[in-house]
Backbone and ligand atoms as CSV (ligand in chain L), in Angstrom:
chain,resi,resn,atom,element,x,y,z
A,1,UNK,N,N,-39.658,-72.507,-20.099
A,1,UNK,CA,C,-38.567,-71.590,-19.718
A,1,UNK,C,C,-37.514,-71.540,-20.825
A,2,UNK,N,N,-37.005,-70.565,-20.954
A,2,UNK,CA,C,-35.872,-70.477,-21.820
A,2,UNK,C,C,-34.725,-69.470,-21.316
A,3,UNK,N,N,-33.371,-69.431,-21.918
A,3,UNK,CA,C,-32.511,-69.464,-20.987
A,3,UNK,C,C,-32.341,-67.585,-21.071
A,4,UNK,N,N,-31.821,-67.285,-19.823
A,4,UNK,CA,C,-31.794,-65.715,-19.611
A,4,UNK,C,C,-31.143,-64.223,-20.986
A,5,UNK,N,N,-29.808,-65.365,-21.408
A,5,UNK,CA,C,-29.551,-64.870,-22.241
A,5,UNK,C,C,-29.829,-64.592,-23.735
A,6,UNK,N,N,-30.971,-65.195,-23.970
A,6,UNK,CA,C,-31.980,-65.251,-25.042
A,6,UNK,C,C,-32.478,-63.808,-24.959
A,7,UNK,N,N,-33.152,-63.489,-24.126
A,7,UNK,CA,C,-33.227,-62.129,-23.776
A,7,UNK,C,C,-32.516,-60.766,-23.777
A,8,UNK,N,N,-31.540,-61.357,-23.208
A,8,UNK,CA,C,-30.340,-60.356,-22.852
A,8,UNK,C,C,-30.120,-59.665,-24.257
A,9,UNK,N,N,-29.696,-60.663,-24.913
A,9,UNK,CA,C,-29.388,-60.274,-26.519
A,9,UNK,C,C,-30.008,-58.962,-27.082
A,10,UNK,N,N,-30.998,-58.840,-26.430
A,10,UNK,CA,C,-32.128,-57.832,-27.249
A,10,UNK,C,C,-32.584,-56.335,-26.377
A,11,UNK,N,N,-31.912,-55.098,-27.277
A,11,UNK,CA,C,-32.570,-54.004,-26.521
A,11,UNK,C,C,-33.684,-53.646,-25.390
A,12,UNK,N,N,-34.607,-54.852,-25.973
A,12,UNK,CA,C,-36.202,-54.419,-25.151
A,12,UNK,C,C,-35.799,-55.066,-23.861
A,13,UNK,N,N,-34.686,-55.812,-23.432
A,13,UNK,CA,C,-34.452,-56.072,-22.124
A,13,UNK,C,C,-33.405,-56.116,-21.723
A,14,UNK,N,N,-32.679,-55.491,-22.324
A,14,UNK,CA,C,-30.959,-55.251,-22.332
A,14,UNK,C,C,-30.879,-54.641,-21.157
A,15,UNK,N,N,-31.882,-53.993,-19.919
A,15,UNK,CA,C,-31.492,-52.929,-19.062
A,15,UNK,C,C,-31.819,-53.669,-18.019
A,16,UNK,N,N,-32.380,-54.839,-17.745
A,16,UNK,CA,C,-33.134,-55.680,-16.934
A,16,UNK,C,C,-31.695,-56.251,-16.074
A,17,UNK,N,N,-31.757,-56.348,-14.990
A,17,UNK,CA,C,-30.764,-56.936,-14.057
A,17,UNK,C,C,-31.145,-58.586,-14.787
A,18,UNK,N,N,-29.802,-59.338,-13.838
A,18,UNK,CA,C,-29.747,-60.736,-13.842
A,18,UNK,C,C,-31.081,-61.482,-13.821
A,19,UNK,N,N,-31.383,-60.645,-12.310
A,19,UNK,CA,C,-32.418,-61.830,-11.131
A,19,UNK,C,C,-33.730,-61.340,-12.207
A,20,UNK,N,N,-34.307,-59.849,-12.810
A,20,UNK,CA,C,-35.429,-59.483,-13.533
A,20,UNK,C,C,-35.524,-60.644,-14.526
A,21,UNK,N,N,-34.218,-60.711,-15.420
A,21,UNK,CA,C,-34.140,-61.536,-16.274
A,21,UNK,C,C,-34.365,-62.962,-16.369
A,22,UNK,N,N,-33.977,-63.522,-15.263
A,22,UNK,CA,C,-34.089,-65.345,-14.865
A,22,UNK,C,C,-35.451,-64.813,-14.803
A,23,UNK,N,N,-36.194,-64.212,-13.710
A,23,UNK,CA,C,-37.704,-64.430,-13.611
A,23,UNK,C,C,-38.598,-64.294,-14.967
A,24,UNK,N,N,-38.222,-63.240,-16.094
A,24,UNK,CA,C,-38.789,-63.224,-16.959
A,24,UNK,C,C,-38.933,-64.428,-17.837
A,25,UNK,N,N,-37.213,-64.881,-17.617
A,25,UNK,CA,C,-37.332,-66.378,-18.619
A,25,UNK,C,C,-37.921,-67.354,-18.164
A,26,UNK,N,N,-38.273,-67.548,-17.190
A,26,UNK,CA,C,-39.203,-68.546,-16.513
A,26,UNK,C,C,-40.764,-68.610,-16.785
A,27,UNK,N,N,-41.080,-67.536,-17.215
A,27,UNK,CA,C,-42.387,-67.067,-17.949
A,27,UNK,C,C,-42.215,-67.191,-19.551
A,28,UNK,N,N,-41.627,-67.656,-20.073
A,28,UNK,CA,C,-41.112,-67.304,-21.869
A,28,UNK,C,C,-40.947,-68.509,-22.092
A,29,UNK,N,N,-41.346,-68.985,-23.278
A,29,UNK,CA,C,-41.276,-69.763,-23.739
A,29,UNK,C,C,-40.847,-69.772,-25.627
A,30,UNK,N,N,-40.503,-71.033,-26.507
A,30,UNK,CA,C,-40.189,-70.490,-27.839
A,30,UNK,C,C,-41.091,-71.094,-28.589
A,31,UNK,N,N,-41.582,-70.246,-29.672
A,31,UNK,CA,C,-43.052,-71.244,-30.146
A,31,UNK,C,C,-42.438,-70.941,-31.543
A,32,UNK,N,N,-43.042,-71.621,-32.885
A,32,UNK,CA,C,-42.789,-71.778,-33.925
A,32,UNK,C,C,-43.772,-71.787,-34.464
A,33,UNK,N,N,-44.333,-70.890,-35.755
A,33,UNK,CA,C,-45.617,-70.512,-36.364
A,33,UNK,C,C,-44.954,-70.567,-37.927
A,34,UNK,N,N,-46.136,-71.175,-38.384
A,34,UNK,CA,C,-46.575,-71.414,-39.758
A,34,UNK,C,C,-46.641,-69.951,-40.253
A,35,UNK,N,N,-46.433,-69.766,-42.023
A,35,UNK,CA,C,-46.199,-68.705,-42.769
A,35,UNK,C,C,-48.348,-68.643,-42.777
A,36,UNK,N,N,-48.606,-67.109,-42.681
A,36,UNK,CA,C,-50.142,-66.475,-42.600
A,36,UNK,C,C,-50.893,-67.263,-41.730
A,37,UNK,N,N,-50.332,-67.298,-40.162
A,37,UNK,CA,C,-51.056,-67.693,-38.618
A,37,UNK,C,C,-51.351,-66.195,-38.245
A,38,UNK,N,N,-52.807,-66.542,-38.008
A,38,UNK,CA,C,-53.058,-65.231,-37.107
A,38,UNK,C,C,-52.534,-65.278,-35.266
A,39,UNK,N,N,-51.606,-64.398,-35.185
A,39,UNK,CA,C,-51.352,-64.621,-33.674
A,39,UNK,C,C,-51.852,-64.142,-32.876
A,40,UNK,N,N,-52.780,-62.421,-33.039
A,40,UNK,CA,C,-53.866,-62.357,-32.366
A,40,UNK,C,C,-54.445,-61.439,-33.353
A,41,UNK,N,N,-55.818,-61.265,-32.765
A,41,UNK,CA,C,-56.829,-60.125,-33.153
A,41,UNK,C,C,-57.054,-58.682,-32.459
A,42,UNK,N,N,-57.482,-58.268,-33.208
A,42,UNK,CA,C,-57.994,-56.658,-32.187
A,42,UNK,C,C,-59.316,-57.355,-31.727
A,43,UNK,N,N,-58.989,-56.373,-30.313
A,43,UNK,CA,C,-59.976,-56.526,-29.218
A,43,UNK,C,C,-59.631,-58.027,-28.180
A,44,UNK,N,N,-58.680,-58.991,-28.756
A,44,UNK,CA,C,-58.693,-59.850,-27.977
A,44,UNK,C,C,-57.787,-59.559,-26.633
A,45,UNK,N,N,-58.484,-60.187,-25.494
A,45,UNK,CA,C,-57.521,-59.958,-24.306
A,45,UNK,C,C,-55.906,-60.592,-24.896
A,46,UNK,N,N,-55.346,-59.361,-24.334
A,46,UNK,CA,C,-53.877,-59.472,-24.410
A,46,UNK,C,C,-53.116,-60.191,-23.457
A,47,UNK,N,N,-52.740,-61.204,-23.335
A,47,UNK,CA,C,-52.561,-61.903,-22.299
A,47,UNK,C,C,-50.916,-62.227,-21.892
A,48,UNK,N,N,-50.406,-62.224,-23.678
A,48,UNK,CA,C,-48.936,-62.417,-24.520
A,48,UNK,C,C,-47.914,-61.830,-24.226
A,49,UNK,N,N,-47.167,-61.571,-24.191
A,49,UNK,CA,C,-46.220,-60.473,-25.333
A,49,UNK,C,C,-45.167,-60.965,-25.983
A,50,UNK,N,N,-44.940,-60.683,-27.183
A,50,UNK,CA,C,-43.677,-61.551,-27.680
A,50,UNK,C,C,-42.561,-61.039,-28.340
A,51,UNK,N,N,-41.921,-61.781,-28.412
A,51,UNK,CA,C,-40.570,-61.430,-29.478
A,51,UNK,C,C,-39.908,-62.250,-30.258
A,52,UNK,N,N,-40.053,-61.760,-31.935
A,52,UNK,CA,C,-39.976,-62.000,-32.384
A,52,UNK,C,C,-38.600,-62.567,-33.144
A,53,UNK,N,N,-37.952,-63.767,-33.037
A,53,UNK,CA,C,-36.295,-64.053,-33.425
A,53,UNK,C,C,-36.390,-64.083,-34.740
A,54,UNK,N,N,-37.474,-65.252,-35.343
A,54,UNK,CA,C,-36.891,-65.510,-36.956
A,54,UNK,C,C,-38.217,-65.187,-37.535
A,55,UNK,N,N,-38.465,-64.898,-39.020
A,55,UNK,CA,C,-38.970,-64.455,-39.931
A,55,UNK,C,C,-40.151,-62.786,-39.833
A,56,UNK,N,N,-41.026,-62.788,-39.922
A,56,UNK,CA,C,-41.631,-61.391,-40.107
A,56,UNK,C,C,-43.231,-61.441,-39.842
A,57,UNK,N,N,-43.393,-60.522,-39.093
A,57,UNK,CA,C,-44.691,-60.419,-38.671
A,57,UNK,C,C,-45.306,-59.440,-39.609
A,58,UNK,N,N,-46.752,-59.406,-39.631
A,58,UNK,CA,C,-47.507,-57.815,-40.204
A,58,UNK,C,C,-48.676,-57.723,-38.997
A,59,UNK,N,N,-48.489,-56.456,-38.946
A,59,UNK,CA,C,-49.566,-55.656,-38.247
A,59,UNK,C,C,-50.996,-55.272,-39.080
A,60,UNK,N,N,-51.684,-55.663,-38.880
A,60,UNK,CA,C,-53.099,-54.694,-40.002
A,60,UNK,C,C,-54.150,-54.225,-38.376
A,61,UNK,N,N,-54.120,-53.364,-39.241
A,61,UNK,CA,C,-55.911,-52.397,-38.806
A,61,UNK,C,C,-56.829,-53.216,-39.392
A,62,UNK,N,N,-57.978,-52.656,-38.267
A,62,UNK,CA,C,-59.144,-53.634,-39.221
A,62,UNK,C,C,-59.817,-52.003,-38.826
A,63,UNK,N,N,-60.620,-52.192,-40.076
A,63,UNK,CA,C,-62.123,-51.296,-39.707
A,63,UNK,C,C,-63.105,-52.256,-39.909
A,64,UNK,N,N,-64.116,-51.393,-38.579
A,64,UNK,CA,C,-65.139,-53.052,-38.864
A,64,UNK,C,C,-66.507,-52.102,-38.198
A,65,UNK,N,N,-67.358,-52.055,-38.530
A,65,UNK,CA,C,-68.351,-50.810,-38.396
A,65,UNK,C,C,-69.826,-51.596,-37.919
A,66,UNK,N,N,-69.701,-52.233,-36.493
A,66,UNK,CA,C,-70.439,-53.215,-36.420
A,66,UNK,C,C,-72.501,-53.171,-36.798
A,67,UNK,N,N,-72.376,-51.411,-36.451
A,67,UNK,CA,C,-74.019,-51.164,-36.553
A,67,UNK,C,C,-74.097,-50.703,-38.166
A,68,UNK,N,N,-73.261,-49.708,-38.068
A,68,UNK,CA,C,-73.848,-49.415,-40.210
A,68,UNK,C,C,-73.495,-50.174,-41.023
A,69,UNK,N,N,-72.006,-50.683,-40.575
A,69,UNK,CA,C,-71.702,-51.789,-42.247
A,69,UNK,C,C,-71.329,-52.724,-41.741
A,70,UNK,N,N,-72.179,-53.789,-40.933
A,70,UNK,CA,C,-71.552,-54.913,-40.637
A,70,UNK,C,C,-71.148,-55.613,-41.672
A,71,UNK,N,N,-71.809,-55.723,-42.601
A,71,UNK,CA,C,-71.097,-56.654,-43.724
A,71,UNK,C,C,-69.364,-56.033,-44.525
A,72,UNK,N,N,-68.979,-54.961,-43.688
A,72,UNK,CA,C,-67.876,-54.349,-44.617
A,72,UNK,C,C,-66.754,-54.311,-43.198
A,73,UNK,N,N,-65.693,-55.599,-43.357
A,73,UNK,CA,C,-64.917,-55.957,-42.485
A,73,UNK,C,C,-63.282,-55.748,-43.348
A,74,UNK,N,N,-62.936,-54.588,-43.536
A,74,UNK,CA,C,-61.316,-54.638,-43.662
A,74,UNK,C,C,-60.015,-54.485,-43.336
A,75,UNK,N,N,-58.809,-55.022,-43.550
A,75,UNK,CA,C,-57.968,-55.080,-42.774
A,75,UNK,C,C,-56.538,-54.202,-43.633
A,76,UNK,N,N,-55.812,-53.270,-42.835
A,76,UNK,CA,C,-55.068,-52.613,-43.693
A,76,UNK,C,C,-53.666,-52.673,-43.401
A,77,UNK,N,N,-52.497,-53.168,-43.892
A,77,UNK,CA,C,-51.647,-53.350,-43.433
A,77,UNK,C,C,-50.789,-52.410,-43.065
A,78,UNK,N,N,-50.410,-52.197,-41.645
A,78,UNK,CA,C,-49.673,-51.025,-41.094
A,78,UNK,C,C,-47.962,-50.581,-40.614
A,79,UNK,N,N,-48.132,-51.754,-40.472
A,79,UNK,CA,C,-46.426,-52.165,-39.616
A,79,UNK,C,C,-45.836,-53.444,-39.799
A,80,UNK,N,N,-44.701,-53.318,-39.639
A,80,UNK,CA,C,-44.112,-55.108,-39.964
A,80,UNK,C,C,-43.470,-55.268,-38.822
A,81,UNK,N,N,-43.341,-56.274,-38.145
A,81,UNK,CA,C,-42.306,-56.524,-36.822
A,81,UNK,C,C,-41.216,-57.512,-37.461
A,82,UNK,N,N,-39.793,-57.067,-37.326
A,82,UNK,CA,C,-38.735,-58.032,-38.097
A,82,UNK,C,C,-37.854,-58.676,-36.399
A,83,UNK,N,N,-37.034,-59.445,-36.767
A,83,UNK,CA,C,-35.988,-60.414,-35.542
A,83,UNK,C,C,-36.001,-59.540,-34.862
A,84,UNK,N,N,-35.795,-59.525,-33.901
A,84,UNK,CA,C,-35.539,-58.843,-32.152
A,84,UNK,C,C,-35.970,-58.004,-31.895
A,85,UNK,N,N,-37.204,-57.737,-32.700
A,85,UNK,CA,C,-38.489,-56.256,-31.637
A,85,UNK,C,C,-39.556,-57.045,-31.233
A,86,UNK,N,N,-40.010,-56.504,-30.629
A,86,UNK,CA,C,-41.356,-57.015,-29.408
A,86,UNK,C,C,-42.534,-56.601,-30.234
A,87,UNK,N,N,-43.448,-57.610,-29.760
A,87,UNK,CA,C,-44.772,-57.155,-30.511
A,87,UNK,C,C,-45.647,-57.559,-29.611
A,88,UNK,N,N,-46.935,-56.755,-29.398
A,88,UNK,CA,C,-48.423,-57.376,-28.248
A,88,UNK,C,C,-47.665,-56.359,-27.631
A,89,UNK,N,N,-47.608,-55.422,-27.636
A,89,UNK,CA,C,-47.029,-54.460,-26.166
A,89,UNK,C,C,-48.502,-54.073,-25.318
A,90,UNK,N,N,-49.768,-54.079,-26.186
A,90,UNK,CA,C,-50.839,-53.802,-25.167
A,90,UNK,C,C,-50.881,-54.745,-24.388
A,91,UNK,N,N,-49.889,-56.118,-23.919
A,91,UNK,CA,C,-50.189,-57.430,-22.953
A,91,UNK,C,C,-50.070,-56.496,-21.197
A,92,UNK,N,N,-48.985,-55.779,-21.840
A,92,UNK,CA,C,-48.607,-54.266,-20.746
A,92,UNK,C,C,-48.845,-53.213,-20.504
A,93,UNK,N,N,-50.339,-52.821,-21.353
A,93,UNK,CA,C,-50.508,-51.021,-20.909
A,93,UNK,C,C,-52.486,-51.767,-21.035
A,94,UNK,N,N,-52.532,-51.114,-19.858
A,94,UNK,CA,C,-54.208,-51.622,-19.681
A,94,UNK,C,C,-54.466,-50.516,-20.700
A,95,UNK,N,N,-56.035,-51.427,-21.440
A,95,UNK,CA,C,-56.719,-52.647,-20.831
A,95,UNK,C,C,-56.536,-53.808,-21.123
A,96,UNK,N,N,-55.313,-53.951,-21.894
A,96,UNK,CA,C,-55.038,-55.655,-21.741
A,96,UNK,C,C,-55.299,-55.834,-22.780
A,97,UNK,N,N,-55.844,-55.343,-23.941
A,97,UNK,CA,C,-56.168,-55.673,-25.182
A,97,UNK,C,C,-55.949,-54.980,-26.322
A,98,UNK,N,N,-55.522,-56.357,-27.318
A,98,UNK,CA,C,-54.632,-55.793,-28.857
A,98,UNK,C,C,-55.568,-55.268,-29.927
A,99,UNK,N,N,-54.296,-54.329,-29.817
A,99,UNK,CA,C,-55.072,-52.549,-31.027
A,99,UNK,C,C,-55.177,-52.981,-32.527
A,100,UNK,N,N,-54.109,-54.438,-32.938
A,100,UNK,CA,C,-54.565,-54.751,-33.972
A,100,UNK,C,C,-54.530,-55.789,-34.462
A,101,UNK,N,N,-54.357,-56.655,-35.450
A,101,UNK,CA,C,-54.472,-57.894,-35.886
A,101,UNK,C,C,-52.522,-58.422,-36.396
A,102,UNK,N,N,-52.281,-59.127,-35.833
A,102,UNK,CA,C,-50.659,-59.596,-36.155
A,102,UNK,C,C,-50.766,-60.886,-36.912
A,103,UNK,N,N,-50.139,-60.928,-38.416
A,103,UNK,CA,C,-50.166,-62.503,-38.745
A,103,UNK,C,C,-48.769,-62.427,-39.036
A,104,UNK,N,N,-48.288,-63.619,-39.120
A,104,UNK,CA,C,-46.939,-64.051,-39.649
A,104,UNK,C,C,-47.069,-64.048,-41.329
A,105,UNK,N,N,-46.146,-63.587,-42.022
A,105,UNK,CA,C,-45.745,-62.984,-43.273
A,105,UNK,C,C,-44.995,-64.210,-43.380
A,106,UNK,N,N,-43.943,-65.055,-42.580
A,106,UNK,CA,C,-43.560,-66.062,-43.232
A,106,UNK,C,C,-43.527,-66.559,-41.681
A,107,UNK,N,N,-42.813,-68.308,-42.007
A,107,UNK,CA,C,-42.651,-69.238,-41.161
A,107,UNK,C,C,-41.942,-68.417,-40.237
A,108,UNK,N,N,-42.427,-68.444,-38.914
A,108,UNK,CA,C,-41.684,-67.088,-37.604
A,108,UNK,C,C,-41.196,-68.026,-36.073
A,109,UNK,N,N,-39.931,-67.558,-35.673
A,109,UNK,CA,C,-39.882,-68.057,-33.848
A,109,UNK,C,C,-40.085,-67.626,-33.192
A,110,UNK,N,N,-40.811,-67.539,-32.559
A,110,UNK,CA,C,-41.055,-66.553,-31.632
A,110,UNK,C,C,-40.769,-66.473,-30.167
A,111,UNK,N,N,-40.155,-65.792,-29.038
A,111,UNK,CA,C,-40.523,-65.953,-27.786
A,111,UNK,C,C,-42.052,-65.459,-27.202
A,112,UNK,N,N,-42.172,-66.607,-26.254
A,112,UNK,CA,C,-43.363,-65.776,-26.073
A,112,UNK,C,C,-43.619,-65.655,-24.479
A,113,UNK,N,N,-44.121,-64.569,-24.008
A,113,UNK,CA,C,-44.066,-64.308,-22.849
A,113,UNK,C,C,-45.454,-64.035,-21.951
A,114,UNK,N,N,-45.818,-65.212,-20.464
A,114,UNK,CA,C,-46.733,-64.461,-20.377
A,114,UNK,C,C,-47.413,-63.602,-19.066
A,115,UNK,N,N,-47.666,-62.569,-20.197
A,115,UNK,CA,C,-47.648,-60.960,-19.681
A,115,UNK,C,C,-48.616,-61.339,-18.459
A,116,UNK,N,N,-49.730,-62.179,-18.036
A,116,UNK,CA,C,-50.160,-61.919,-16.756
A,116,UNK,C,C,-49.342,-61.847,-15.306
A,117,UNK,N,N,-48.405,-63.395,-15.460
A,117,UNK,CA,C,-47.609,-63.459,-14.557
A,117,UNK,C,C,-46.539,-62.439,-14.370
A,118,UNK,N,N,-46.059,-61.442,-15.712
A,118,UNK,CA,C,-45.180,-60.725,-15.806
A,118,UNK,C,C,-45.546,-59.653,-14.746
A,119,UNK,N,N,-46.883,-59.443,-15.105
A,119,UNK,CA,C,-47.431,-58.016,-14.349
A,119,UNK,C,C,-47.233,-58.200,-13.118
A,120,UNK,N,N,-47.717,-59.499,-12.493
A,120,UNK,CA,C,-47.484,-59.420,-10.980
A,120,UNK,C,C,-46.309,-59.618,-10.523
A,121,UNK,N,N,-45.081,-59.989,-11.467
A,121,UNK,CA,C,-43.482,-60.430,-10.975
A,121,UNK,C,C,-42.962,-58.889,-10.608
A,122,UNK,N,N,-44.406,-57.679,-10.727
A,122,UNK,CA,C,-43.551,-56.159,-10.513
A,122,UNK,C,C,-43.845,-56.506,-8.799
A,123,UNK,N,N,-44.923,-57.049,-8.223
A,123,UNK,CA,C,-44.542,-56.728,-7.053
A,123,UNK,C,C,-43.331,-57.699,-5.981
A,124,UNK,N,N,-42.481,-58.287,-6.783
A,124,UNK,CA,C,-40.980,-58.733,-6.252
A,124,UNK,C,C,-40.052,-57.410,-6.644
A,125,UNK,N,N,-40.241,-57.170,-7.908
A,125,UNK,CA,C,-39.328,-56.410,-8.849
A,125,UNK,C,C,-40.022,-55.057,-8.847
A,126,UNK,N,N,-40.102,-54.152,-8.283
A,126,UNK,CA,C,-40.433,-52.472,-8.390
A,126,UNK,C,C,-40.035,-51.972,-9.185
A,127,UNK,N,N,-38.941,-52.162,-9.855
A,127,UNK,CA,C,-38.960,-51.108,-10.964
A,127,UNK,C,C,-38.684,-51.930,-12.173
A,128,UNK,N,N,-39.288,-53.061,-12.280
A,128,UNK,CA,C,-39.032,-53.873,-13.155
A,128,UNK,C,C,-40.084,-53.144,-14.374
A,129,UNK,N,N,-41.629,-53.053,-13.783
A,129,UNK,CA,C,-42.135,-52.280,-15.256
A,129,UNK,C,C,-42.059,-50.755,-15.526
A,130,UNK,N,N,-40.921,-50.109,-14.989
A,130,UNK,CA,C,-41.013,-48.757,-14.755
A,130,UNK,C,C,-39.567,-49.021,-16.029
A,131,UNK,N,N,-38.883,-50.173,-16.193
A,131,UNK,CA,C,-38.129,-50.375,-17.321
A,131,UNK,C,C,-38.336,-51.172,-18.334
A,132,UNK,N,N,-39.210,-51.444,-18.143
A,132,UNK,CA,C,-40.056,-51.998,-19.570
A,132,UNK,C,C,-40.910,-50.791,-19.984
A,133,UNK,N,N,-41.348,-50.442,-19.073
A,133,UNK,CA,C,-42.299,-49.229,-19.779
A,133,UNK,C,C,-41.527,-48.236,-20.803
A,134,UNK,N,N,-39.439,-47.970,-20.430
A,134,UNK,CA,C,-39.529,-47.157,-21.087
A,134,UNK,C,C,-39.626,-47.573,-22.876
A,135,UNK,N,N,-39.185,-49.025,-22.608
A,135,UNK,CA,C,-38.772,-49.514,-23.932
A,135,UNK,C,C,-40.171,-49.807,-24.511
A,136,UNK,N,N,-41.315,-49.928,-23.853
A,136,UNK,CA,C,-42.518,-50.059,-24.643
A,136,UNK,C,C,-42.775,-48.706,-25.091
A,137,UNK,N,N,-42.443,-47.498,-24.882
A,137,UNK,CA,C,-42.672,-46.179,-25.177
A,137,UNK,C,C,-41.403,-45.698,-26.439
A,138,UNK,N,N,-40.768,-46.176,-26.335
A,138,UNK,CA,C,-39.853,-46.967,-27.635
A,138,UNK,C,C,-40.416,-47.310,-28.760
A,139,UNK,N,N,-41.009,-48.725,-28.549
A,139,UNK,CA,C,-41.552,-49.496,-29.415
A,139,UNK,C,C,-42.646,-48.455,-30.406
A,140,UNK,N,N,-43.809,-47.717,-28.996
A,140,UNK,CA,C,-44.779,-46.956,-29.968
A,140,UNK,C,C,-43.832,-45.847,-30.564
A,141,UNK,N,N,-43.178,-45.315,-30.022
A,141,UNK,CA,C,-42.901,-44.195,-30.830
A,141,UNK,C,C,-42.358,-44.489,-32.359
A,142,UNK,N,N,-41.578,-45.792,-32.647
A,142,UNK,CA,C,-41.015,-46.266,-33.750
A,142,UNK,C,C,-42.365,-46.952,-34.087
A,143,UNK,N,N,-43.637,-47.387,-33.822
A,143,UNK,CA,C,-44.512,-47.375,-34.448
A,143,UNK,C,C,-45.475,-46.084,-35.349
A,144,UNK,N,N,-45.425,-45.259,-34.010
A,144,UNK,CA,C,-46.070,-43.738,-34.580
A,144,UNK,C,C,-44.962,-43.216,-35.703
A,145,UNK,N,N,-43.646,-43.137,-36.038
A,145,UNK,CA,C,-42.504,-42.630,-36.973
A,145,UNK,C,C,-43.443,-43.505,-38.154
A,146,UNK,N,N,-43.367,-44.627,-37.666
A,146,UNK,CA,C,-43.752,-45.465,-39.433
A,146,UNK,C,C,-44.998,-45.126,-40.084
A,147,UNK,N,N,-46.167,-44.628,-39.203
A,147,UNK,CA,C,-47.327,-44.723,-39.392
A,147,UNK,C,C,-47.059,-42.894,-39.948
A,148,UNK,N,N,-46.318,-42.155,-39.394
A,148,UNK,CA,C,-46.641,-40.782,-39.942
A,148,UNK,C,C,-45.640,-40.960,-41.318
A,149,UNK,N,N,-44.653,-41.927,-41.548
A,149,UNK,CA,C,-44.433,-42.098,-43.178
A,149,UNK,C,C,-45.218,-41.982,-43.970
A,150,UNK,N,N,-46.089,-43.296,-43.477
A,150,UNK,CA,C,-46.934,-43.797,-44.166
A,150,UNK,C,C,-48.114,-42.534,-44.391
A,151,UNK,N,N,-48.527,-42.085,-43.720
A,151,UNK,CA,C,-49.656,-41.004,-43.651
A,151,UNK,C,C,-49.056,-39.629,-44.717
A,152,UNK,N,N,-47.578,-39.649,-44.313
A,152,UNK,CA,C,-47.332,-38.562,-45.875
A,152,UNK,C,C,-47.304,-38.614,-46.868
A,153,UNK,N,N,-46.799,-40.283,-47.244
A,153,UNK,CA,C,-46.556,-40.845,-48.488
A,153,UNK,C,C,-48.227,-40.682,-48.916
A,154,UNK,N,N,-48.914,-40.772,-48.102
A,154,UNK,CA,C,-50.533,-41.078,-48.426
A,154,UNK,C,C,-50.917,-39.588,-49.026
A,155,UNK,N,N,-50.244,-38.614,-48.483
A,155,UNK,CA,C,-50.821,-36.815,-48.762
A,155,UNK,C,C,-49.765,-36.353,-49.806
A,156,UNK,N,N,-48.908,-37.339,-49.939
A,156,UNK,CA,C,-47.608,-36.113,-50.778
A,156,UNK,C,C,-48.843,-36.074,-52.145
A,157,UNK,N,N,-48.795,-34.781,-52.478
A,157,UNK,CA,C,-49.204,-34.566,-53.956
A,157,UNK,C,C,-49.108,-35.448,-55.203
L,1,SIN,C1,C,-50.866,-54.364,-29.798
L,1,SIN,O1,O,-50.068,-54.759,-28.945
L,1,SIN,O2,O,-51.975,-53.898,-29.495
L,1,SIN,C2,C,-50.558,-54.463,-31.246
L,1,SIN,C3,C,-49.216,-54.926,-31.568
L,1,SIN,C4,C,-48.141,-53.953,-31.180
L,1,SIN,O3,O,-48.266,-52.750,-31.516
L,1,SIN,O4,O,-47.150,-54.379,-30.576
């Protein structure tokens, strides 16, 4: 457990009542990761979700082409997660599993939260994921902004 206002601090749950909040922190915990830990993979059940306080995450794509090129496994770096944004948001939008590969870029703190028990704390809390949802629709959209940078910088002439 960690304490309510750890949370509070941070947009992605800034809208959450008191009582949402104690229950969430009761599920959260603070973990501390080594600089290039993989924290998850694509395709693994999403079970997590976290947030990130100190140092820097990276996001990569993998392409991985299991019947024509199994031997041709690469990973492309897409997004960075910095102090107080959330990362694993698929722990919350079925099917439960992460779209891509997250390692730590340097020594990172992380909160970490977990998303099974979260899901079912909606049936105390009703509109508890109807306000997370909006801030996970947040999160992608400031993912999709970075990724269509990136996709012009890739076409500019
Ligand atoms: C995922 O949750 O599938 C990847 C990491 C993220 O976009 O937050």
């Amino acid at each position: 457990m960690i304490s309510p206002e750890r949370l509070r601090l941070h947009p992605f749950f800034g809208d959450l009542t008191p009582d949402q909040l104690n229950a969430l922190a009761m599920l959260a915990d603070t973990v501390a990761y080594p600089k290039d830990t993989v924290i998850f993979q694509v395709g693994a059940p999403a079970k997590t979700i976290y947030l990130l306080e100190k140092g820097c995450v990276e996001l990569y794509y993998e392409s991985f082409d299991p019947v024509f090129k199994p031997e041709l496994r690469r990973q492309y770096l897409i997004g960075e997660v910095n102090p107080g944004e959330v990362f694993g948001v698929s722990a919350l939008i079925e099917p439960y599993k992460f779209t891509s590969v997250a390692a730590t870029a340097t020594p990172c703190q992380m909160v970490e939260i977990d998303a099974e028990k979260l899901r079912a704390l909606s049936d105390n809390f009703p509109e508890l994921m109807c306000v997370l949802s909006k801030q996970i629709i947040h999160t992608l959209m400031e993912r999709l902004h970075y990724t269509r940078i990136q996709l012009a910088a890739e076409r500019a002439p």
